[in-house]
C-alpha positions as CSV (number, residue, x, y, z in Angstrom):
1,X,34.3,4.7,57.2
2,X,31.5,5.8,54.6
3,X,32.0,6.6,51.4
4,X,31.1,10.0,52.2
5,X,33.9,10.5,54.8
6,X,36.7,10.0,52.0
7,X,37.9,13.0,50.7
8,X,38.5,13.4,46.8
9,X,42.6,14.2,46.4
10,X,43.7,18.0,46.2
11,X,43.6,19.4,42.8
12,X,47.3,20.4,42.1
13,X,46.5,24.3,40.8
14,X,45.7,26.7,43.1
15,X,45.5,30.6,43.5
16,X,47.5,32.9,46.1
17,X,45.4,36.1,46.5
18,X,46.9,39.1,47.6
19,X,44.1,41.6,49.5
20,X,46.2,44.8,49.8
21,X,44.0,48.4,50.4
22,X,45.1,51.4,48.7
23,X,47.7,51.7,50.7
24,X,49.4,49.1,50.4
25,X,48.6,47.4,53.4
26,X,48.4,43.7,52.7
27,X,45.6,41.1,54.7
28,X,47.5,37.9,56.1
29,X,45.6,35.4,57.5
30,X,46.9,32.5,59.8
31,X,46.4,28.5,59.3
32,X,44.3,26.9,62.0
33,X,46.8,24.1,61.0
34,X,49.5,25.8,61.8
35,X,49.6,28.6,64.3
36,X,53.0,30.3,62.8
37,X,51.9,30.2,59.3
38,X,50.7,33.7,58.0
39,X,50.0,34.0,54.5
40,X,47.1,35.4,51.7
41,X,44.6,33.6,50.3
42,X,45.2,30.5,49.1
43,X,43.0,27.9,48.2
44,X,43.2,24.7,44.9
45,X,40.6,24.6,42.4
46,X,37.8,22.1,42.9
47,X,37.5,21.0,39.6
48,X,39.9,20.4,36.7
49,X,37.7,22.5,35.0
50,X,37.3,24.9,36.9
51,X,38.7,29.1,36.5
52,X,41.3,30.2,38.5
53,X,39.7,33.8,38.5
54,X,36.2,31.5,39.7
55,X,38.7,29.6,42.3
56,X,40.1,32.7,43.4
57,X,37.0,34.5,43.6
58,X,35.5,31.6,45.6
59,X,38.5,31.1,48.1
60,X,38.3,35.2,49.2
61,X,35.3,34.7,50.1
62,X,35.0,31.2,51.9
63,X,38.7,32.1,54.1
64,X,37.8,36.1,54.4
65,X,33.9,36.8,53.3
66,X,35.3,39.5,51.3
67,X,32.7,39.1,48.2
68,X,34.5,40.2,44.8
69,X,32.2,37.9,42.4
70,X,30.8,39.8,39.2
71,X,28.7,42.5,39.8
72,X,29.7,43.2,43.3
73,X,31.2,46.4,44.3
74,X,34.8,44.7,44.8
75,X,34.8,43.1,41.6
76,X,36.7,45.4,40.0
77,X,39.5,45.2,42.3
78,X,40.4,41.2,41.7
79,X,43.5,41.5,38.8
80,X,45.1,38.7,37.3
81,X,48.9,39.3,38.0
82,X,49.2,36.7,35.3
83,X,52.3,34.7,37.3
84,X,52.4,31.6,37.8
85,X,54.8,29.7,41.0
86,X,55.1,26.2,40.7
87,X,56.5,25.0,43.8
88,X,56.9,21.6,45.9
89,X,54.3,20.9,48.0
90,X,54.9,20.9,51.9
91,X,55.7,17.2,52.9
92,X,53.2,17.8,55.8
93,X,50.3,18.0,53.1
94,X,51.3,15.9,50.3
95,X,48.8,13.2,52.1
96,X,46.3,15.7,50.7
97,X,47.0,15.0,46.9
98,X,47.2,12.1,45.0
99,X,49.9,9.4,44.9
100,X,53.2,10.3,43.0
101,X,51.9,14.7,43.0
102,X,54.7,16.3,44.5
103,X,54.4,20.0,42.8
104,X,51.8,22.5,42.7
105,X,50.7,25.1,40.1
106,X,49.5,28.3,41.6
107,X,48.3,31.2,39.9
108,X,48.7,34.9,41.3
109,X,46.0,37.5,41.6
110,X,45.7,41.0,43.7
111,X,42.6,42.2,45.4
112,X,42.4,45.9,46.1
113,X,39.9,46.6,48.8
114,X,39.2,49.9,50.9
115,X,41.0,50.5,53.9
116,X,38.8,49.1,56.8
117,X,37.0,46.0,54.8
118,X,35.5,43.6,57.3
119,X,37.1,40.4,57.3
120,X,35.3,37.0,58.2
121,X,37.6,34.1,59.2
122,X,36.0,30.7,58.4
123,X,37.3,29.2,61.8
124,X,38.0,25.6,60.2
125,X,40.8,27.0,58.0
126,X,42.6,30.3,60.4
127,X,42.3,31.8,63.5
128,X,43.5,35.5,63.3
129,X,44.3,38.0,60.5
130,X,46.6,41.3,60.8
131,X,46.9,43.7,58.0
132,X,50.8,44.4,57.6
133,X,52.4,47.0,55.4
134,X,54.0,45.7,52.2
135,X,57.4,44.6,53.5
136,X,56.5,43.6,57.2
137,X,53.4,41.3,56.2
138,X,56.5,39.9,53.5
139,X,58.5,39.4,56.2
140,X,55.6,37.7,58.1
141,X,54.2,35.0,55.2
142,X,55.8,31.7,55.8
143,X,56.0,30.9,52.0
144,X,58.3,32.1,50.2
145,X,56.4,32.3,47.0
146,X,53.4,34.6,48.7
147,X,56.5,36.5,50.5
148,X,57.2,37.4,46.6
149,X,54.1,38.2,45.5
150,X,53.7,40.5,48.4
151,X,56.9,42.6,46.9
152,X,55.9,42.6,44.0
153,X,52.8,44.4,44.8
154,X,53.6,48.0,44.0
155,X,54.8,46.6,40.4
156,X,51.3,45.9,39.9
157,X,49.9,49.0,41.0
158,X,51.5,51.5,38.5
């Protein structure tokens, strides 16, 4: 194996993204590891460093190719929700992260977009996306922390 092959451990912060339209209709994308997990956007930071409006920003549009960076048209609609889940990490991924990391920090932000934004599913990370009314694409997400975010959605909106 080459250097190159090994992969740096996970960072343990991440961001959950909520892409909701106007109407509350709420964009759930499924895991190409995992065929009956639905959830948002979710995605760790790369660096330590590293802003988790940047990450979150940078995950939307590597798992969707919605584009809210500064200056765009969408930018407007990426909120902080200012939440934070910290949560135990899967069993099934904790091979991603370092030795001894069981928890993960994740931040939560919403992303309003219009009603009919294309989505473009980077292939190596899911394999379909529905958009779901509030409660049914709740009911849908196999975390329970996005399940909550999802809810708490028209909190946010007022």
């Amino acid at each position: 194996m080459r250097m190159s092959d090994v992969r740096p451990f996970k960072i343990p912060q991440s961001v959950l993204v909520v892409i909701h339209t106007p109407a509350l209709d709420v964009l759930l994308i499924r895991r190409a590891d995992s065929a009956e997990y639905w959830q948002s956007v979710t995605g760790s930071k790369d660096r330590e460093d590293e802003d988790f409006r940047d990450t979150a920003i940078r995950e939307v549009f590597e798992e969707t190719g919605i584009d809210c960076a500064p200056g765009k048209p969408l930018a407007a609609g990426l909120r902080d929700w200012g939440l934070e889940n910290i949560y135990e990490i899967y069993p099934r991924w904790l091979h991603r992260y370092a030795p001894g990391v069981t928890h993960n920090t994740e931040h939560v932000f919403g992303l309003e977009v219009p009603a009919g934004t294309p989505v473009s599913l980077s292939p190596r990370e899911h394999t379909a996306f529905q958009w779901l009314p509030c409660h049914a694409a709740a009911d849908a997400c196999f975390s329970s922390s996005n399940a909550e975010a999802v809810l708490m959605l028209p909190r946010f909106l007022r």
